[in-house]
C-alpha positions as CSV (number, residue, x, y, z in Angstrom):
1,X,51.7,126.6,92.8
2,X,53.4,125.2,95.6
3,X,57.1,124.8,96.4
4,X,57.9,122.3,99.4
5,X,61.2,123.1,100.5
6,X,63.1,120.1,100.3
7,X,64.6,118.4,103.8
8,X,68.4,119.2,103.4
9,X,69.8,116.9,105.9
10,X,70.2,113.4,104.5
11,X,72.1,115.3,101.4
12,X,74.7,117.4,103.9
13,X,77.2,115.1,103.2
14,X,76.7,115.3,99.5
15,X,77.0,118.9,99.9
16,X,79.8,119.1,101.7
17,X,81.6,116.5,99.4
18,X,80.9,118.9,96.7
19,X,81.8,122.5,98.4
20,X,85.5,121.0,99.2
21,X,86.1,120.1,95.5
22,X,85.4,123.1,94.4
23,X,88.0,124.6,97.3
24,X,90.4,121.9,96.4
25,X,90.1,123.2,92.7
26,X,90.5,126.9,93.6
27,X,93.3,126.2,96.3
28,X,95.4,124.3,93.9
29,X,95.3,126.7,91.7
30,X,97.6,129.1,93.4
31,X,99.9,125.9,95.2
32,X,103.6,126.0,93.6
33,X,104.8,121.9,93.3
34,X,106.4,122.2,96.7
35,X,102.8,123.0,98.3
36,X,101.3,120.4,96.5
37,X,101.1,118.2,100.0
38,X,97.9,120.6,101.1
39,X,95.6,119.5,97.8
40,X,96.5,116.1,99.6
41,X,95.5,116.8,103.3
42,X,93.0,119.1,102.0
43,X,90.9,116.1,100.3
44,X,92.1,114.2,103.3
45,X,89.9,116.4,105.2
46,X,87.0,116.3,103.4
47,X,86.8,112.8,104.1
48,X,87.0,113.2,107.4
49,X,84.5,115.4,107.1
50,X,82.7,113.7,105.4
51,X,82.9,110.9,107.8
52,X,81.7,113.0,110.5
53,X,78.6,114.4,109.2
54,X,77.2,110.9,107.9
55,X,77.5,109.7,111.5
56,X,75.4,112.5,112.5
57,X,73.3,111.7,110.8
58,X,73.4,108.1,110.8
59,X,70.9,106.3,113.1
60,X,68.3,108.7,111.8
61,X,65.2,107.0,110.1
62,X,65.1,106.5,106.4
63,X,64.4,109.9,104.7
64,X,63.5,110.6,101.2
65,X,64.4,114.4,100.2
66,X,64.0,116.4,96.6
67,X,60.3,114.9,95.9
68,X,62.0,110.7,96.4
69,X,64.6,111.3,94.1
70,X,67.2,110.6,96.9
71,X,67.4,108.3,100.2
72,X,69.3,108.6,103.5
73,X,68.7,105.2,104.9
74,X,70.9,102.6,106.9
75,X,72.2,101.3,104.0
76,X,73.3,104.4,102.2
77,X,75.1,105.6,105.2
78,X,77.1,102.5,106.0
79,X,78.2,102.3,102.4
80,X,79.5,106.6,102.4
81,X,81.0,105.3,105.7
82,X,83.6,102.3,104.0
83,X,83.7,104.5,101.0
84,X,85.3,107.6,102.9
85,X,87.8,104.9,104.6
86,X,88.9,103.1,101.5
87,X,89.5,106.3,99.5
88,X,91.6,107.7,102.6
89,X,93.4,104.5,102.2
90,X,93.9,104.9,98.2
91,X,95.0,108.1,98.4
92,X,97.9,106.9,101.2
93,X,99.3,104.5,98.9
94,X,99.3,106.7,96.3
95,X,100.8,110.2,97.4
96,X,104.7,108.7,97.4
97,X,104.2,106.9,94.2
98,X,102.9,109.8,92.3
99,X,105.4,112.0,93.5
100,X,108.3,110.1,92.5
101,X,106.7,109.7,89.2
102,X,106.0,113.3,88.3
103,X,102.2,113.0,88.6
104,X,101.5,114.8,92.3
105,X,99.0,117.0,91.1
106,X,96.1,118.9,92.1
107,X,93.8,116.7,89.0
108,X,94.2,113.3,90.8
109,X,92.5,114.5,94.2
110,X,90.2,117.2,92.1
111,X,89.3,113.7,90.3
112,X,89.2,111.5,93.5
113,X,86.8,113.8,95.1
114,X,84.0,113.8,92.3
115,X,84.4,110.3,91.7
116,X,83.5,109.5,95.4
117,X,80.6,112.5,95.0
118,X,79.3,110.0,92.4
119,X,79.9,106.8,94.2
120,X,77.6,108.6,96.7
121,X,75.2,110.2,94.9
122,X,74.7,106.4,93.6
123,X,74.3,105.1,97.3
124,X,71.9,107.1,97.4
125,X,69.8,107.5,94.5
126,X,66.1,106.6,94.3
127,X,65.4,107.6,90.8
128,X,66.6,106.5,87.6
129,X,67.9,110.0,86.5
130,X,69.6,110.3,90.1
131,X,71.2,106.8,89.3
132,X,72.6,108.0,85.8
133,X,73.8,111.0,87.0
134,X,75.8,109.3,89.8
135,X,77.2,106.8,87.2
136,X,78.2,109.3,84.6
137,X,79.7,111.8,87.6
138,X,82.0,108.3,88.2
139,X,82.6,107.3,85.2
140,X,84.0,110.4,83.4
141,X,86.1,111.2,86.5
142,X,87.8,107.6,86.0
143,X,88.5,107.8,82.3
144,X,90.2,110.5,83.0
145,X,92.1,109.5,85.8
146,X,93.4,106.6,83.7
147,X,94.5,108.2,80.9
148,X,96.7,110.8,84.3
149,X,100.0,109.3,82.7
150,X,99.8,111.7,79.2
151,X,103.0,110.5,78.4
152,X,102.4,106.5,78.5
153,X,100.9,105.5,75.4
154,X,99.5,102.3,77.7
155,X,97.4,104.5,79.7
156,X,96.1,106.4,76.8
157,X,95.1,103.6,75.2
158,X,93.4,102.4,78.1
159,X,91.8,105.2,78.7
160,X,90.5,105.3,75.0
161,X,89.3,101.8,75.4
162,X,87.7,102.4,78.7
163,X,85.9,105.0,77.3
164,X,84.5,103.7,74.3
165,X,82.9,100.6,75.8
166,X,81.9,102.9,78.9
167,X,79.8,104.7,76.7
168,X,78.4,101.6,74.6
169,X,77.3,100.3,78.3
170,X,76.0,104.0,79.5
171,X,73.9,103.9,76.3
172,X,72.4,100.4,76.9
173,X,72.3,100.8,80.7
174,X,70.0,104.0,79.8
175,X,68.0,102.4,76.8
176,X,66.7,100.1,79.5
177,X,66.1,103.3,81.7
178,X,64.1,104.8,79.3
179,X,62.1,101.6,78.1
180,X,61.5,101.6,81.8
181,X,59.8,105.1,82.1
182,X,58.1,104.1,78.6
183,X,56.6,101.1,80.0
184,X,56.3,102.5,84.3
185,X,55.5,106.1,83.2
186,X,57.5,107.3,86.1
187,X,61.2,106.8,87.1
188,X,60.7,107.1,90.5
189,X,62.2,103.5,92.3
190,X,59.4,103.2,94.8
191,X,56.6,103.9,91.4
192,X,58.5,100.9,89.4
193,X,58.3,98.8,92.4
194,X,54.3,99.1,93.1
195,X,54.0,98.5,89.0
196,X,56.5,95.3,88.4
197,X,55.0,93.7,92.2
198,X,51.1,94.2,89.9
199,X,52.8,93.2,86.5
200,X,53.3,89.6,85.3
201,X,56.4,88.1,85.0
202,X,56.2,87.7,81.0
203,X,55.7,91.4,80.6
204,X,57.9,92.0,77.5
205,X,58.7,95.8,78.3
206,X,59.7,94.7,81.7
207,X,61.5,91.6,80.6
208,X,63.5,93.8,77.6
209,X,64.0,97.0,80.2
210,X,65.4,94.6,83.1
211,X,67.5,92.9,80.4
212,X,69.3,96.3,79.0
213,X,69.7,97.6,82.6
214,X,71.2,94.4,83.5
215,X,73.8,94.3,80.7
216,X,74.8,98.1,81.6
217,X,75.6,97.3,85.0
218,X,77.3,93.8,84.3
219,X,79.7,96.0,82.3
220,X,80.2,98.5,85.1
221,X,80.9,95.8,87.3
222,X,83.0,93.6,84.9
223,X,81.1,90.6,84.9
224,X,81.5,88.2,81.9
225,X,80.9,88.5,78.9
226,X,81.0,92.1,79.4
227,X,84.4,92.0,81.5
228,X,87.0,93.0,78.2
229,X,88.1,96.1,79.6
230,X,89.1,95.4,83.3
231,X,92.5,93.5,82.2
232,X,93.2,96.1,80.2
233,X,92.4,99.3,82.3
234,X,93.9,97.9,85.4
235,X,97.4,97.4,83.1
236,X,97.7,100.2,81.4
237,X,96.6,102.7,83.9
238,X,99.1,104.1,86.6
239,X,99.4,101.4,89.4
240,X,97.8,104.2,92.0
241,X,94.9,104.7,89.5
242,X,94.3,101.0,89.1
243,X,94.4,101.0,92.9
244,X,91.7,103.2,93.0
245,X,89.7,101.5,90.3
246,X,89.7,98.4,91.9
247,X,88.5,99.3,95.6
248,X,85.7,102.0,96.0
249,X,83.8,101.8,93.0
250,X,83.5,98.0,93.5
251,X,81.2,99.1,97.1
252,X,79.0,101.9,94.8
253,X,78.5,99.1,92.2
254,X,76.9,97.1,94.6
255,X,74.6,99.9,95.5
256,X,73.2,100.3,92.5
257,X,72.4,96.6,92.3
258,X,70.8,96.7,95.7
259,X,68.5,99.9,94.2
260,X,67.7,99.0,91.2
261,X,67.3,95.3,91.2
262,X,66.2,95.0,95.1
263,X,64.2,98.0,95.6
264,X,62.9,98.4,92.0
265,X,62.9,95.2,90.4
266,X,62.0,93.6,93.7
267,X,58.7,91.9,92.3
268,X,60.8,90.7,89.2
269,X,62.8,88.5,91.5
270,X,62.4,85.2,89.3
271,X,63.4,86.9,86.1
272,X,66.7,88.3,87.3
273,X,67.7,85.9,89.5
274,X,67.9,83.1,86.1
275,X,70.7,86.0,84.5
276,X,72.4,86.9,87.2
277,X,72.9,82.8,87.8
278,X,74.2,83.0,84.1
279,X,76.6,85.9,84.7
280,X,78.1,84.8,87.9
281,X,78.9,81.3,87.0
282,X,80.6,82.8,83.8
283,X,82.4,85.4,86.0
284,X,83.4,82.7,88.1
285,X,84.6,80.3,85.7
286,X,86.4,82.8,83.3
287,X,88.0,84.4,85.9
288,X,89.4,81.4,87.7
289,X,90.7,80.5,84.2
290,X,92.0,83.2,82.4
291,X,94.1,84.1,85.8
292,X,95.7,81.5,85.6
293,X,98.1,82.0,82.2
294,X,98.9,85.8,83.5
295,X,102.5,86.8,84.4
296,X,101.8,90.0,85.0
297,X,100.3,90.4,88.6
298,X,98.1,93.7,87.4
299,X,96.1,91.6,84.5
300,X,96.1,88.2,87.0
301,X,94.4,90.6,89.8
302,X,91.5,92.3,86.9
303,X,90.7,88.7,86.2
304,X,90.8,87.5,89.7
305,X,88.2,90.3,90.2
306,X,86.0,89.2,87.9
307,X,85.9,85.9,89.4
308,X,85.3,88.0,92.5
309,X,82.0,89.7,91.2
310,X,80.7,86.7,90.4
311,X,81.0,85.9,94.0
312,X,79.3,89.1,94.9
313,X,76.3,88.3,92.5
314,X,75.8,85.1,93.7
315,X,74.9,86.4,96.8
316,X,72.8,89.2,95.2
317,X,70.8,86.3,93.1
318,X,69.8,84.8,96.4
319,X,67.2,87.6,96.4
320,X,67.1,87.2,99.8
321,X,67.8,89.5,103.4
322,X,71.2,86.8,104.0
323,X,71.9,86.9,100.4
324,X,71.9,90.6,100.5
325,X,74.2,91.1,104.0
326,X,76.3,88.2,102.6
327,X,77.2,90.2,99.0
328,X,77.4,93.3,101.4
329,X,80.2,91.5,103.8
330,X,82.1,89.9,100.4
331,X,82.2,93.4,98.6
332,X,83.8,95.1,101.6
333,X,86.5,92.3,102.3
334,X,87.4,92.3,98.5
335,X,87.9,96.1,98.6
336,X,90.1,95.5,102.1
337,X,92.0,92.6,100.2
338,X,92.5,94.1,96.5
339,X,94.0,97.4,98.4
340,X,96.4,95.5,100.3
341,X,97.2,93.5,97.0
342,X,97.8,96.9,94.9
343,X,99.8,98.1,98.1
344,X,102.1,95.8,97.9
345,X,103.0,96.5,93.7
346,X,102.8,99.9,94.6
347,X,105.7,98.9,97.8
348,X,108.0,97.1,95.4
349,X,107.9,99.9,92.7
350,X,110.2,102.7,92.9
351,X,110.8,105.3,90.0
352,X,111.8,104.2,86.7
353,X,111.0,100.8,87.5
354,X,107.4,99.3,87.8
355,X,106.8,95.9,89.9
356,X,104.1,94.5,87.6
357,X,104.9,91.2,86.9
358,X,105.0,88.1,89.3
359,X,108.5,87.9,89.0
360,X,109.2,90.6,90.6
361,X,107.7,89.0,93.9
362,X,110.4,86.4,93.8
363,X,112.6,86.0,96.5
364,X,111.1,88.9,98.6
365,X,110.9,86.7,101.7
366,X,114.5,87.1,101.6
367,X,114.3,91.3,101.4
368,X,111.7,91.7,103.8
369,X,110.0,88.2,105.2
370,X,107.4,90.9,107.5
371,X,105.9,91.7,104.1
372,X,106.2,88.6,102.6
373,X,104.1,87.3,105.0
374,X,101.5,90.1,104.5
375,X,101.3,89.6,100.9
376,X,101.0,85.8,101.8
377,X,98.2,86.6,103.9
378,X,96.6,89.2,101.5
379,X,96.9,86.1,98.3
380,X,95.6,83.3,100.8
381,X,92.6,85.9,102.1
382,X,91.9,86.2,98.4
383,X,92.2,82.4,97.8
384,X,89.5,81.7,100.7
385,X,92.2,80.1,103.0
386,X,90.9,80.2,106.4
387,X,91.0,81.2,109.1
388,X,91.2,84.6,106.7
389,X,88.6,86.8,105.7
390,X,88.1,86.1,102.3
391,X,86.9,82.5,104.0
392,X,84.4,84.1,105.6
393,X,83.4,86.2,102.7
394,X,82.8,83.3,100.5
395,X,81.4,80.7,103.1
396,X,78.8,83.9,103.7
397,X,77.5,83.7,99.9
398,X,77.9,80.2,99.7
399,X,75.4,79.6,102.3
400,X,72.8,82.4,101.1
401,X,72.9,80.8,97.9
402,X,72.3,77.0,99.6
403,X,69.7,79.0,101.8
404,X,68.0,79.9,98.8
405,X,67.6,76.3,97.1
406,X,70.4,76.8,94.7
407,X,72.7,74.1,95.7
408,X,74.8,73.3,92.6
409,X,75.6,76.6,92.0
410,X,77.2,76.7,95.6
411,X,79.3,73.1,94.6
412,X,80.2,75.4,91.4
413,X,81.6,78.2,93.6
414,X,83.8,76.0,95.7
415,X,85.1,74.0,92.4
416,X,86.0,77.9,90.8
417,X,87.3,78.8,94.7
418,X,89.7,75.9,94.2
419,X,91.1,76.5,90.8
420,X,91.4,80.2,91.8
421,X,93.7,79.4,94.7
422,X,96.2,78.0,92.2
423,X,97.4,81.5,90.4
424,X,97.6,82.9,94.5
425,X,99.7,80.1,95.9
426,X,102.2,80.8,92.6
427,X,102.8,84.3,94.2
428,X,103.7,82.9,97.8
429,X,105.5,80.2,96.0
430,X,107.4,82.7,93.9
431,X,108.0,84.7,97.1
432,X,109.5,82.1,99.4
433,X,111.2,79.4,96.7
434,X,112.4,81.2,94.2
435,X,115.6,83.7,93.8
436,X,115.1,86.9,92.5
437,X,116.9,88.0,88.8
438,X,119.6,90.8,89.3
439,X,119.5,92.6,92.4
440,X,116.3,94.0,93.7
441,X,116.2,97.4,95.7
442,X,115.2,96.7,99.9
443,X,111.7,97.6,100.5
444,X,112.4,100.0,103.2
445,X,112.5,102.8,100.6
446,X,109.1,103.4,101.4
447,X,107.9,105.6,104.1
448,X,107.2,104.3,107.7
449,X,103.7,105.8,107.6
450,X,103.2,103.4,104.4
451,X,104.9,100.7,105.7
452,X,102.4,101.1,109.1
453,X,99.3,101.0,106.9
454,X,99.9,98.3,104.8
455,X,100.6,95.8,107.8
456,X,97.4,97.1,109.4
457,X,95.9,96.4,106.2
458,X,97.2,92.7,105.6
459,X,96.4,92.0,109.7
460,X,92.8,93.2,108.9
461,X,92.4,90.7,106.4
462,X,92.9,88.2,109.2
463,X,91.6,90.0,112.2
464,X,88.6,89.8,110.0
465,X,89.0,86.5,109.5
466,X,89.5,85.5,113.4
467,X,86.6,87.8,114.2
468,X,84.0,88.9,111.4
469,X,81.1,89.0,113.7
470,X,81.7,93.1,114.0
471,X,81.7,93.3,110.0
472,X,78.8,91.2,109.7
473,X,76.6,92.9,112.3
474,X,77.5,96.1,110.3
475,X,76.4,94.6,107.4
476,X,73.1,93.1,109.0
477,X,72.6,96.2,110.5
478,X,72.2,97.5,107.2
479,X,69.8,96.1,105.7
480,X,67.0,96.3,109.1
């Protein structure tokens, strides 16, 4: 018997990813509270480690490694890339927050750096076990980091729900899996692709396997009528957890669409594209809705993201190479936009005191009109207001999905786009009309380094917007 040494170079990152959570783990050990700020640089590092040997590695040609179970192409590179840079930027907005709240401890980046080892081991997968492994890695590491608050009930009970439907969805998403295999007899992507491309499209094990898988990830994801969790979770979890909830998992989710509906279901085209159409105009329409009758900013933000995936899906649905760059480019402005949004709660919250409600924007033109005016650009970039880059995000899928035929769904989006901009214009109404209750602390509590990132994070959205041709070769780029 022969053993073919597997190539080890696409996986480096992976590796290395892996190697510094272990050192994290063992350094923390021995750090008093006082030394706590080297678990934070020390994770810092390993994402700029990681940074560095992905773009090594990065204009090589697509390699499979471990007998196909796991890609290095273009677009698993591009996505580690945005995934190192958004978690740098997560972990920034969090450090002060969880120090003044107790909770500056070596679990958060221990848990930070094997979520993104699962977000990447996703990116990358090629094989339905891979996948699963990648998902679960993620998934445990966020439960827990919701439930990182022991002593708010909230966050416990968030936790507990997050968890229980997580595992509902885990157990559908691999009941599909296995159907899969049953039907396939291999769970190898590039196997499934060659047998749905031969099979007809009323295959019932296909038909019932693509349907399970698709539910799983629609829960992952948060799209209606699996979306119940998100408000939730993203309340009752520590603002710096939510933060992190909301940004990079949003990019690995869209990964595993593109592998396991693009690359394996690829021939099945037709039979997805009808519930995805379902899902996203539900997304869209609950969304825009339900956002609208929140006061507090946390829950209006889970349901504006669920209007936001159905944006993403729309462009997936397309099925095409534009509809594909074009859910690409809307994922990574979301994540840009949602972190400056959960920035700013993070900003106007100091210790005993949590800025989770609209009302606590009011009047803050009058405290600081520099980031009033980022918040206003951060609420109008999520609205679609251009010339901001959340225009550009949803003119992109808008577009692919006209390209592909589907023309009322497009007159649908921009309908749901116009509701939603209602529930953002009331917080940069409450921010420049109204007066504030009691006095309100000035903003300049907050660290000049925090300060820095969070206006370079609110002019990206409409740097972006003034010039997303960079973003969108990027994105094009990826998929070639």
């Amino acid at each position: 018997m022969n053993f073919e040494m597997p190539q080890f170079t696409p996986v480096i990152p992976e590796m290395f990813v892996a190697g510094m959570a272990c050192l994290v783990l063992l350094v923390d050990l021995f750090l008093s509270e006082r030394n706590r700020f080297i678990t934070h640089w020390l994770t810092m590092a390993t994402l700029a480690g990681g940074a560095l040997l992905t773009w090594r590695i990065m204009g090589d040609a697509a390699t499979f490694t471990f007998g196909g179970m796991f890609i290095g192409d273009q677009l698993a590179h591009t996505l580690k890339f945005f995934l190192y840079g958004t978690l740098a930027v997560v972990l920034a907005y969090s450090r002060q927050y969880l120090m003044d709240r107790g909770m500056f401890k070596g679990e958060y980046y221990l848990l930070s750096l094997t979520s993104l080892l699962g977000m990447m081991i996703m990116v990358s997968a090629h094989n339905l076990l891979v996948v699963y492994l990648g998902l679960e890695l993620l998934s445990l590491s966020l439960y827990t980091m919701v439930a990182f608050n022991r002593e708010s009930s909230n966050s416990s009970e968030a936790a507990m729900k997050y968890f229980v439907l997580g595992a509902i969805a885990s157990g559908v998403l691999l009941y599909g899996m296995s159907i899969l295999y049953g039907v396939t007899g291999s769970l190898d992507l590039t196997d499934i692709a060659a047998y749905v491309e031969e099979a007809e499209i009323s295959h019932i094990g296909l038909a019932l396997a693509l349907s399970f898988i698709l539910v799983g990830l629609a829960f992952k994801i948060g799209a209606v009528p699996f979306h119940m969790w998100i408000p939730d979770v993203y309340q009752g979890a520590p603002t710096a957890v939510t933060l992190f909830v909301g940004a990079a998992p949003k990019i690995a989710a869209f990964a595993l669409f593109m592998r396991l509906l693009a690359d394996g279901f690829g021939g099945f085209h037709e039979a997805w594209q009808g519930m995805l159409i379902v899902l996203a105009v539900l997304s869209m329409a609950v969304g825009s809705f339900l956002a609208i009758a929140q006061t507090n900013i946390k829950r209006m933000l889970a349901y504006s993201t669920i209007t936001h995936m159905g944006f993403i899906l729309m462009g997936v649905m397309a099925g095409t190479t534009l509809g594909y760059q074009s859910a690409m480019f809307y994922t990574l402005i979301y994540v840009l936009m949602a972190s400056g949004a959960f920035g700013m709660i993070i900003l106007l919250s100091r210790k005993g005191h949590e800025a989770e409600n609209i009302a606590d924007f009011q009047g803050l033109n009058e405290r600081s009109p520099w980031f009033a005016a980022c918040m206003a650009m951060l609420m109008f970039g999520m609205a679609g207001v251009p010339p901001l880059a959340g225009f550009h995000a949803k003119l992109q899928v808008i577009n692919a999905a006209i390209d592909a035929g589907w023309i009322w769904m497009a007159v649908a989006a921009v309908i749901f786009a116009i509701i939603s901009a209602f529930y953002y214009l009331r917080v940069v109404k409450v921010m420049y009309f109204d007066q504030p209750e009691g006095e309100q602390p000035p903003v300049t509590e907050s660290s000049l380094g925090f300060r820095a990132l969070l206006s370079t994070n609110a002019l990206a959205v409409l740097a972006l917007g003034i010039f997303p041709g960079a973003l969108m070769a990027v994105c094009a780029q990826a998929f070639m």
